[in-house]
Each structure stands twice: as structure tokens, then as C-alpha cells.
MARMARKE-935881 format. One record per residue (C-alpha): residue number from 1; residue in one letter; x, y, z. Coordinates in pm, whole numbers, m for minus. Each point is the difference from the previous one (the first is absolute). Layout:
BEGIN
<pt><seq>NUM</seq><type>A</type><X>X</X><Y>Y</Y><Z>Z</Z></pt>
...
END
This chain:
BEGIN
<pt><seq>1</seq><type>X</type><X>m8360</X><Y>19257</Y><Z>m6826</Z></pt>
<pt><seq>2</seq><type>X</type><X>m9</X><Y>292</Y><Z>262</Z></pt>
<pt><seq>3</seq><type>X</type><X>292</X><Y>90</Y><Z>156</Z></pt>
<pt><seq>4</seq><type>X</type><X>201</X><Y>328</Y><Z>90</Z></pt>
<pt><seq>5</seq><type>X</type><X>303</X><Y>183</Y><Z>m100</Z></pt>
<pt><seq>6</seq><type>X</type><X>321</X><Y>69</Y><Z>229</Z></pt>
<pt><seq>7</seq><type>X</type><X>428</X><Y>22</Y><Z>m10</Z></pt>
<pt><seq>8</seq><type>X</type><X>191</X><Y>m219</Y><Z>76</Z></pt>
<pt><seq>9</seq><type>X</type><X>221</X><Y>158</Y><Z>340</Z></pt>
<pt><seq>10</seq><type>X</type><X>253</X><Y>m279</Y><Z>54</Z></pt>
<pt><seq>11</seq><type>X</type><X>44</X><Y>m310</Y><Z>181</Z></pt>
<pt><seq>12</seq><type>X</type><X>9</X><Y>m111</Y><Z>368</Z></pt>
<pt><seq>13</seq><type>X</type><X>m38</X><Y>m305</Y><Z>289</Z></pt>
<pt><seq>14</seq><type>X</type><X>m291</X><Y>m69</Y><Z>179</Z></pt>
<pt><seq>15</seq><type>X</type><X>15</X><Y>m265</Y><Z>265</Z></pt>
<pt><seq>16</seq><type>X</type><X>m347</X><Y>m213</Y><Z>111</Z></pt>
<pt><seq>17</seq><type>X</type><X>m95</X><Y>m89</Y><Z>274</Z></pt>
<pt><seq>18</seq><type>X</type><X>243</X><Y>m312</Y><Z>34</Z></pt>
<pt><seq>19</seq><type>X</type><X>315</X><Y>269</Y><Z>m56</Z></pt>
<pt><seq>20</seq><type>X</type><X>34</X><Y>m132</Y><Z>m379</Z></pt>
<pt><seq>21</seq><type>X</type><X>133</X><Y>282</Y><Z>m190</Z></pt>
<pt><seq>22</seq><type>X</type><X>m195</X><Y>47</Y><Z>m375</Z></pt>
<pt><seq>23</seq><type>X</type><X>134</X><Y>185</Y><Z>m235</Z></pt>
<pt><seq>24</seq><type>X</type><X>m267</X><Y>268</Y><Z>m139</Z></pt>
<pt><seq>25</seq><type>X</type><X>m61</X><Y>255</Y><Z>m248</Z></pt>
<pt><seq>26</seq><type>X</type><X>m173</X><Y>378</Y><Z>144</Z></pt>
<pt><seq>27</seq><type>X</type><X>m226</X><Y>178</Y><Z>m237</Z></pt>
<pt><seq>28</seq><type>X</type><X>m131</X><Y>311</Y><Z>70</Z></pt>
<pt><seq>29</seq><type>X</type><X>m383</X><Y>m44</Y><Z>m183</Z></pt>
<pt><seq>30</seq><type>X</type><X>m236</X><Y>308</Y><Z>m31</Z></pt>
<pt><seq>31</seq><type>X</type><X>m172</X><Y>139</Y><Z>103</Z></pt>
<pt><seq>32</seq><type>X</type><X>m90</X><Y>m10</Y><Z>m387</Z></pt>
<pt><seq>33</seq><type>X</type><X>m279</X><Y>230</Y><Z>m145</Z></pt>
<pt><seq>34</seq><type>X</type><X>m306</X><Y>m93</Y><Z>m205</Z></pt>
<pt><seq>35</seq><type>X</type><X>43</X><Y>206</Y><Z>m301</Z></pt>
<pt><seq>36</seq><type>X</type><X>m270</X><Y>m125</Y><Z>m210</Z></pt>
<pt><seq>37</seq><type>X</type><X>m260</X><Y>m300</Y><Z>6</Z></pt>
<pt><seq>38</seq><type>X</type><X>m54</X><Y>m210</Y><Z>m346</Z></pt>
<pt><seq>39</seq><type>X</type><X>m352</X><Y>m162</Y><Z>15</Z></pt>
<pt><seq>40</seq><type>X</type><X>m173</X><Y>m279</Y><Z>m175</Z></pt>
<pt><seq>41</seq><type>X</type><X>m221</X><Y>233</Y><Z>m175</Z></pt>
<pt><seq>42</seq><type>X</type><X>248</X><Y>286</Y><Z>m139</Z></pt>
<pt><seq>43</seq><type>X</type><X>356</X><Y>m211</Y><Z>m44</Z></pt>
<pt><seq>44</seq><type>X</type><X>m82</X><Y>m402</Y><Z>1</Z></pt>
<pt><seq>45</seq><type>X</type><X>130</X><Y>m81</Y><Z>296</Z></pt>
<pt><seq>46</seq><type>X</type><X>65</X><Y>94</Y><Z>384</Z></pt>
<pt><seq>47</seq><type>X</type><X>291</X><Y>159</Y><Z>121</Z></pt>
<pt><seq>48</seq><type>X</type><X>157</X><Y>334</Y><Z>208</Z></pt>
<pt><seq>49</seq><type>X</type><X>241</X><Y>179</Y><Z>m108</Z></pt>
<pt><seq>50</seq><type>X</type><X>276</X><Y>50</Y><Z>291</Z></pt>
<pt><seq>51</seq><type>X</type><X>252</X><Y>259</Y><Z>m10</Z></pt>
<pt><seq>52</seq><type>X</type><X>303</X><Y>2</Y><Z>265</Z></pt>
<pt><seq>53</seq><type>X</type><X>255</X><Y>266</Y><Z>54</Z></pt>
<pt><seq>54</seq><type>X</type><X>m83</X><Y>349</Y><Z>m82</Z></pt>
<pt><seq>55</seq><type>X</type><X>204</X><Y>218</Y><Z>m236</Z></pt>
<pt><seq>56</seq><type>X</type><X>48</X><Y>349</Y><Z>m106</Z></pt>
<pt><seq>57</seq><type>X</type><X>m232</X><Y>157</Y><Z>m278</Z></pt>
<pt><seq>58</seq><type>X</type><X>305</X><Y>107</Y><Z>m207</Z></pt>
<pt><seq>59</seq><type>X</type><X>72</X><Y>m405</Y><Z>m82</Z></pt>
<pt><seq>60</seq><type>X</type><X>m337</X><Y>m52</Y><Z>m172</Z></pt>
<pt><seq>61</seq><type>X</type><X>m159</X><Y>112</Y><Z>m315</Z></pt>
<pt><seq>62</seq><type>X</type><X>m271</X><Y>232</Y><Z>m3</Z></pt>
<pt><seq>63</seq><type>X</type><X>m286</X><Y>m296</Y><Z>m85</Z></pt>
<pt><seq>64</seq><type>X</type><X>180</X><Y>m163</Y><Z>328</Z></pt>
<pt><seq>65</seq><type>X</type><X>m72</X><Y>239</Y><Z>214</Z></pt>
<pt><seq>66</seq><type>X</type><X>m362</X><Y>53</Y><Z>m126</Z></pt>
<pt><seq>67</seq><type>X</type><X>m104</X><Y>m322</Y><Z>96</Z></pt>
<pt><seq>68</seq><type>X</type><X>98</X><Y>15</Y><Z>328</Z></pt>
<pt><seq>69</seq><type>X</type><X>m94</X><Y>368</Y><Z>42</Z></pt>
<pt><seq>70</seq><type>X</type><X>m339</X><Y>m149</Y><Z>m104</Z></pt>
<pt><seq>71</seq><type>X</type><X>m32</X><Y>m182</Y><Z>277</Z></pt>
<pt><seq>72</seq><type>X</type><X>152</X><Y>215</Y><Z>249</Z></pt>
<pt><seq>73</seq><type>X</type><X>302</X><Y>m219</Y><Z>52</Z></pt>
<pt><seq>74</seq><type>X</type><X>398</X><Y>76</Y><Z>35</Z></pt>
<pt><seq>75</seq><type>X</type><X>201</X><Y>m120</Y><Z>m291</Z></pt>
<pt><seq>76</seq><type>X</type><X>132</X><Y>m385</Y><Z>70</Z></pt>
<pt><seq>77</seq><type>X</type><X>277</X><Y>m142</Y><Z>m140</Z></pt>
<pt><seq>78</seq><type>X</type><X>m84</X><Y>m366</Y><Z>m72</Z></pt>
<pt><seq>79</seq><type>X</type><X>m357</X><Y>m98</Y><Z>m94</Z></pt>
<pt><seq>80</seq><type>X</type><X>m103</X><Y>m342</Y><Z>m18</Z></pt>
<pt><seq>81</seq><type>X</type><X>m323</X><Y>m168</Y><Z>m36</Z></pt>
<pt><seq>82</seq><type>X</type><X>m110</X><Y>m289</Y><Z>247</Z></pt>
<pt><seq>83</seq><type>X</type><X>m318</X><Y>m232</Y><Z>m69</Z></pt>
<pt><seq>84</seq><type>X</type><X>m271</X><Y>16</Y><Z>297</Z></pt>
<pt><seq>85</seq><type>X</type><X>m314</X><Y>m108</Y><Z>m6</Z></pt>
<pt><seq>86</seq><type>X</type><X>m263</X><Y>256</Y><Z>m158</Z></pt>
<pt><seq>87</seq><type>X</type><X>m259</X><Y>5</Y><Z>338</Z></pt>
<pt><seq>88</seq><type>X</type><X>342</X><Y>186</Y><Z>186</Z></pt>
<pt><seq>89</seq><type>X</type><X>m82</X><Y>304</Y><Z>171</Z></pt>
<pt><seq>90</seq><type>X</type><X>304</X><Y>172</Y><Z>m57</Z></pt>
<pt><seq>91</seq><type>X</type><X>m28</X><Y>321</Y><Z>m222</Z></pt>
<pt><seq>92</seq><type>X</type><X>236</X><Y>276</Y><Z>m132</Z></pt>
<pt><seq>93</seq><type>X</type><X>238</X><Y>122</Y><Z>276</Z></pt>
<pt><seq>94</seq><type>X</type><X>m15</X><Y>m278</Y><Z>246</Z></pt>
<pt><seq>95</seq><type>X</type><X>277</X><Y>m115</Y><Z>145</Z></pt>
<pt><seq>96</seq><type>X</type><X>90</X><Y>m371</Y><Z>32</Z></pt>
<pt><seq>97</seq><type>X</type><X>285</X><Y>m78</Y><Z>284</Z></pt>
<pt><seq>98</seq><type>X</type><X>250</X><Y>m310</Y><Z>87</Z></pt>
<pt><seq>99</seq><type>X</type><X>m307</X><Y>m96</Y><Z>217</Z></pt>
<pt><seq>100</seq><type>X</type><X>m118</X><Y>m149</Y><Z>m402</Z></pt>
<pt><seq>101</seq><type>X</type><X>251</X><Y>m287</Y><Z>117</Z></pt>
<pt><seq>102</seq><type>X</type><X>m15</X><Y>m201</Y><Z>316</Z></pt>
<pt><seq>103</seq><type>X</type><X>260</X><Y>m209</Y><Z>207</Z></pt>
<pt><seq>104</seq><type>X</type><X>56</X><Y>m367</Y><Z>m141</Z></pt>
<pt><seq>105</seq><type>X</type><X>m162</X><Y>29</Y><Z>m345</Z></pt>
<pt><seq>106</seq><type>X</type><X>191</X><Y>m101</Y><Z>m284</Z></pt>
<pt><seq>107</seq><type>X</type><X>m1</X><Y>290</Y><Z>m297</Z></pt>
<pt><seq>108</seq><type>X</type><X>225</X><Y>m4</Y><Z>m313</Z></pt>
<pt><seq>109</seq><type>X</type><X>264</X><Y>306</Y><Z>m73</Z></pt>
<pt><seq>110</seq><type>X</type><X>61</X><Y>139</Y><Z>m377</Z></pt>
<pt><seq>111</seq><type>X</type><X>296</X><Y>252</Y><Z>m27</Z></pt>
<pt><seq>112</seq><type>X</type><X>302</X><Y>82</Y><Z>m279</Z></pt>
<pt><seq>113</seq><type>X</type><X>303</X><Y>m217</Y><Z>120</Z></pt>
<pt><seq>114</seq><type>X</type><X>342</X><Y>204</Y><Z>28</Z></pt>
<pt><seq>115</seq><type>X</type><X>144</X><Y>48</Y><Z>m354</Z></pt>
<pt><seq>116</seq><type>X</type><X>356</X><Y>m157</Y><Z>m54</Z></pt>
<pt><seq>117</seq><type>X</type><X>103</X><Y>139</Y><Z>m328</Z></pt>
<pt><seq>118</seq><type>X</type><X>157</X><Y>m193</Y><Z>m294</Z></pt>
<pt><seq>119</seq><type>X</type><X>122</X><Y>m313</Y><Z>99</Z></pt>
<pt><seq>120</seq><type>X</type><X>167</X><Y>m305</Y><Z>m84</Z></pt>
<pt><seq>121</seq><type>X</type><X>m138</X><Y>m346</Y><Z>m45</Z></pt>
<pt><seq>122</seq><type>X</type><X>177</X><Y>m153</Y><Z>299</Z></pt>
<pt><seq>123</seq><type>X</type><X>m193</X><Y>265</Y><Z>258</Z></pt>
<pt><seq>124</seq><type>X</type><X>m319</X><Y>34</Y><Z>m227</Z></pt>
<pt><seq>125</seq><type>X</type><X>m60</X><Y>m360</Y><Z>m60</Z></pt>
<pt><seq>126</seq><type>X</type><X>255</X><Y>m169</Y><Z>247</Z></pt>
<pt><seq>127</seq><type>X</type><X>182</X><Y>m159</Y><Z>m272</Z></pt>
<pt><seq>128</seq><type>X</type><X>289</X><Y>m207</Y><Z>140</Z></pt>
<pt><seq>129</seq><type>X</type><X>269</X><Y>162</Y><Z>m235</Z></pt>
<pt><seq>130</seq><type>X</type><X>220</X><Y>m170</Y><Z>m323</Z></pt>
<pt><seq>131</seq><type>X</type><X>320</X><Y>m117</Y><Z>31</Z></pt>
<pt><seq>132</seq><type>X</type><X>300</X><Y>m75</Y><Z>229</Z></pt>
<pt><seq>133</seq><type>X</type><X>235</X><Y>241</Y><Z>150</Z></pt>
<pt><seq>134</seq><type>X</type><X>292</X><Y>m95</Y><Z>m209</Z></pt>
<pt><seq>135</seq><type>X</type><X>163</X><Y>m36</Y><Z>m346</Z></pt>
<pt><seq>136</seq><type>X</type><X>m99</X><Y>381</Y><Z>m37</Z></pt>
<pt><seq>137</seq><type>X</type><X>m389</X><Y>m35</Y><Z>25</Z></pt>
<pt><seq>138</seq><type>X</type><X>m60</X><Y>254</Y><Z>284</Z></pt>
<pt><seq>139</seq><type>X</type><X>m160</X><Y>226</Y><Z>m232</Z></pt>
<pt><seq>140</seq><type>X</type><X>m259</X><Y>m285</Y><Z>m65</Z></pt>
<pt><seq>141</seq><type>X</type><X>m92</X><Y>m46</Y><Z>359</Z></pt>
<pt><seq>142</seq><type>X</type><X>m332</X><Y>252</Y><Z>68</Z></pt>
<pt><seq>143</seq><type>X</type><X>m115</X><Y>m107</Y><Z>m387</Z></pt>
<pt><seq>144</seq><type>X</type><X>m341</X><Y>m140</Y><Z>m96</Z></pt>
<pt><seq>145</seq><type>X</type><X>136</X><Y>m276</Y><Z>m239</Z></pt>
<pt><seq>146</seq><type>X</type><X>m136</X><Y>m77</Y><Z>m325</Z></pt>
<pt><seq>147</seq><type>X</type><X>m343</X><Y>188</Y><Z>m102</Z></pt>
<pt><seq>148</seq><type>X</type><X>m48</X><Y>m233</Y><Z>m266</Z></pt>
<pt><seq>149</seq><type>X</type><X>65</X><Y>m206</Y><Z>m297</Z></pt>
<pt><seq>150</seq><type>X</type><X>124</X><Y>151</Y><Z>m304</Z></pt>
<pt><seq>151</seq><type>X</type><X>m115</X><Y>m287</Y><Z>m238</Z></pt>
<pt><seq>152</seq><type>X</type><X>m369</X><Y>m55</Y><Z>129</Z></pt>
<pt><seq>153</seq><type>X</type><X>m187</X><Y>188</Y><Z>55</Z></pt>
<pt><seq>154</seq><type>X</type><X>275</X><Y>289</Y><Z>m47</Z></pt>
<pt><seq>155</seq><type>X</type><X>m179</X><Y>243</Y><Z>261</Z></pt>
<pt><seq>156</seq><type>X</type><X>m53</X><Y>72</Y><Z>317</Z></pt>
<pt><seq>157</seq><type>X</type><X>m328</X><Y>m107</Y><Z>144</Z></pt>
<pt><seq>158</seq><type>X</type><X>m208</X><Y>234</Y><Z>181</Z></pt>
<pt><seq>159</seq><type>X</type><X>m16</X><Y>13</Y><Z>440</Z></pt>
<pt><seq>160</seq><type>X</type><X>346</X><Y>m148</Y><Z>m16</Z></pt>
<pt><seq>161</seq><type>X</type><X>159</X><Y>58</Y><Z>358</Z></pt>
<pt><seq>162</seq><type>X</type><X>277</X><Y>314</Y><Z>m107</Z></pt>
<pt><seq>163</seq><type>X</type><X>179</X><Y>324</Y><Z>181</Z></pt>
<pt><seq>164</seq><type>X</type><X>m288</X><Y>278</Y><Z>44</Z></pt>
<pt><seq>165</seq><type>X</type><X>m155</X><Y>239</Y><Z>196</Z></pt>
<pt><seq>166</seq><type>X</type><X>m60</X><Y>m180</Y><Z>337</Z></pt>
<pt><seq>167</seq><type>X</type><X>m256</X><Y>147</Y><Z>258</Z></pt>
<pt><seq>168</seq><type>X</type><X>m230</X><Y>299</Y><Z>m17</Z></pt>
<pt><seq>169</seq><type>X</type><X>m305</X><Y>m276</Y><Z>m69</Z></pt>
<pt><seq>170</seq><type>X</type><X>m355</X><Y>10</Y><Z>198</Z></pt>
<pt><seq>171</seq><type>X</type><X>58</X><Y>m319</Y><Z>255</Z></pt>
<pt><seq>172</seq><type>X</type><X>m325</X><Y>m119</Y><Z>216</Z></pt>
<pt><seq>173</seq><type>X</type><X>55</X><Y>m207</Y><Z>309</Z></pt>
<pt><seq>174</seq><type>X</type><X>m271</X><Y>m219</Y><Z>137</Z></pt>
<pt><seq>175</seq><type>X</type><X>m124</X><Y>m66</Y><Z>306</Z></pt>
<pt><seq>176</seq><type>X</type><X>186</X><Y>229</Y><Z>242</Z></pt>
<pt><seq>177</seq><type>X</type><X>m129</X><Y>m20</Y><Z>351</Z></pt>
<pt><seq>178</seq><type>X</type><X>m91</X><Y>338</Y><Z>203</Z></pt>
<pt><seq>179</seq><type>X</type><X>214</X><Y>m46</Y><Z>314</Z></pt>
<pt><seq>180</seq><type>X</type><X>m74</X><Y>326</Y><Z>165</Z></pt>
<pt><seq>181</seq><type>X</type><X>m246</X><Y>324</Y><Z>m107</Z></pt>
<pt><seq>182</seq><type>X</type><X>99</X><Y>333</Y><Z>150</Z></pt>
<pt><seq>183</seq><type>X</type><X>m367</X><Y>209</Y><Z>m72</Z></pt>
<pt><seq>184</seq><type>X</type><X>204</X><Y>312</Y><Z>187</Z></pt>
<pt><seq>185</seq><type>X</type><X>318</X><Y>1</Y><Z>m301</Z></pt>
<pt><seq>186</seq><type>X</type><X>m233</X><Y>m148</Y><Z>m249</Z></pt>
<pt><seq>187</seq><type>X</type><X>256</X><Y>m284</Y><Z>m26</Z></pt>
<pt><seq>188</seq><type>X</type><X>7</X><Y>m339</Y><Z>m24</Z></pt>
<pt><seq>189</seq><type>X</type><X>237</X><Y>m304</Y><Z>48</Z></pt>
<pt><seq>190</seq><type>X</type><X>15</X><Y>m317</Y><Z>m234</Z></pt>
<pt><seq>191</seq><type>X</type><X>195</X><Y>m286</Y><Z>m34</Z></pt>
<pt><seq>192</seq><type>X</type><X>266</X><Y>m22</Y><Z>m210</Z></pt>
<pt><seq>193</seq><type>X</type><X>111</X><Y>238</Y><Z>m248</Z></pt>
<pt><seq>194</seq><type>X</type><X>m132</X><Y>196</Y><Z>m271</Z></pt>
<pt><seq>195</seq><type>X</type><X>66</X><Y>111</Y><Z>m370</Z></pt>
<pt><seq>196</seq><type>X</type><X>174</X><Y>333</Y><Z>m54</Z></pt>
<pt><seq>197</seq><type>X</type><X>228</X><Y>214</Y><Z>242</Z></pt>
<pt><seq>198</seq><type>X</type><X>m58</X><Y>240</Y><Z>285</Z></pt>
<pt><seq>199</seq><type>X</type><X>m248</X><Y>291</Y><Z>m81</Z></pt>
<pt><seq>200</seq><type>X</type><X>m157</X><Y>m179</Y><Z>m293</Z></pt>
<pt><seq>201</seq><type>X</type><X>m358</X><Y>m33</Y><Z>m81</Z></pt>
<pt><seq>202</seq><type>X</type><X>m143</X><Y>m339</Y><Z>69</Z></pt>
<pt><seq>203</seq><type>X</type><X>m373</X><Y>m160</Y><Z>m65</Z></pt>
<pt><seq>204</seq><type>X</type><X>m185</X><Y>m239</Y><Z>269</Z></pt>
<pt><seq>205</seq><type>X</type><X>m257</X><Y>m142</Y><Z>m94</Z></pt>
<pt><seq>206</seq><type>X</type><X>m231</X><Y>m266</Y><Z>259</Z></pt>
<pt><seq>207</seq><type>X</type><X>m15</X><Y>m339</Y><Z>m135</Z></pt>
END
């Protein structure tokens, strides 16, 4: 699936033309770089391989910075590849804009949601709690209850629903509507919200 690679720059309102106010995510997208074209013929499949942001030499290895010497391109940060169809004309160097996405389609949005740290079953899973508030229980309250039985099957099975890590996991909303494109700030507008918090490296993709 083509698509494009952006970050994420915050949330805003955006009234229509009725003066309803919707609530809407900006993305700053691109312009992204074609860094190198996989073909049918050499690699299997179609793609290009985007980068976005550039970067200082000094934070890449020395095969890093040969490929993109190579190819006469500044050192990117974040690489991604996007499928396109293999008759595209685009070839190493091009650039490709927010003008990729256009007012009132619906694309999809893949980022790394805000990590939360180790937490406890009642925030993690929304467990209700154990207990009552009396007859010295209050250390009870925030606990996940029993895990198990200890006469069959005398374990604890696998997925169960426990205090973890929470967060910091690769979330992918669906059909996001393009409100507004700004080609001048290379920055759209979309529906609702998005994975991951401000500055953060998000994925579109066209349905």
C-alpha cells in the first residue's frame, strides 16, 4: 500500500462550513525522498524507499552513509519502504509532497502510542478492583484477584490479563478523513486523533 511518512505536530479545531467545530490531528508529511526503487526483476516486488528528516553524518555508520553517498543524497533519519505500482515514474531523488494526499479521502495512520510504564491491572486492563473499603482490606483495593487455581490446573495460563508494561506498541487507525491539505507547510489536517505524541513519526498510507 503506498503511502508517505510524516510527525505527528499536535491537535487542533477546524470548523466547516455550517460553523461545526471538528476536532483534528496536523501532520507535517514530506516532502519525503526516494532513496532507492525495489523492482520486480531485482527484489520480488515494487516499492520506494522514502526517507524523511535529515540527520548529521556523525549518527550513522560508515556502510550508512555509503549508501546514501551513493546516490548523492543527505543522510535521513527514518527510512521506510511504501508499495507503488512498478510502471511509477518516480526515480532516486524525487521528491514526493503532501500534494500525495487530497482533501476528503479517507487514509489510515500507523504510529508508536505514548508509553505508560509499568502498570497495574486496574489502568492496564480496567479491572474494577477487589474488595470493600473496610474491615482492613484497603490494601486489596487496586489488586487483580485470583490468577488461578492452585488444585487444577496449578498454573497460570498464558495471555492472562496482569500488571505490565502498558503503551509504547505500533497502533494503526483506519479511515481518517483529510479535512484540510496545506501544499505551502507540507501539512495536513485529519479527523480525529492519532497514535503517538507530538513530534513522533507517523505512517499514512491511502486506502
Amino acid at each position: 500500500m503506498s503511502g508517505l511518512l510524516g510527525k505527528k505536530l499536535g491537535m487542533t479545531n477546524i470548523y466547516d462550513a455550517e460553523g461545526q467545530r471538528i476536532v483534528a490531528t496536523a501532520i507535517e508529511v514530506g516532502p519525503c525522498k526516494v532513496t532507492a526503487i525495489k523492482t520486480l526483476e531485482k527484489n520480488g516486488y515494487a516499492a520506494l524507499q522514502l526517507g524523511f528528516q535529515e540527520k548529521k553524518e556523525k549518527a550513522f555508520s560508515k556502510p550508512e552513509i555509503g549508501f546514501f553517498k551513493k546516490n548523492n543524497l543527505p543522510c535521513y533519519a527514518v527510512l521506510k519502504e511504501f508499495a507503488f505500482p512498478a510502471d511509477d515514474s518516480y526515480k532516486v531523488g524525487d521528491d514526493i509532497n503532501v500534494s500525495f494526499f487530497t482533501e476528503g479521502e479517507s487514509i489510515k495512520v500507523r504510529g508508536i502510542s505514548k508509553g505508560k510504564g509499568f502498570q497495574g491491572v486496574m489502568k492496564r486492563h480496567g479491572f474494577g478492583g477487589v474488595g470493600g473499603t473496610t474491615h482492613g482490606q484497603s490494601d486489596r483495593l487496586r489488586a487483580p484477584g485470583s490468577i488461578g487455581s492452585s488444585s487444577y490446573p496449578s498454573r497460570v495460563f498464558k495471555g492472562l490479563k496482569m500488571a505490565g508494561r502498558m503503551g509504547n506498541d505500533s497502533v494503526t487507525v483506519h479511515n481518517l478523513k483529510v479535512l484540510k491539505v496545506n501544499a505551502e507547510k507540507n501539512v495536513i489536517f485529519v479527523k480525529g486523533c492519532i497514535p503517538g505524541s507530538i513530534n513522533s513519526i507517523v505512517e499514512l498510507y491511502k486506502k
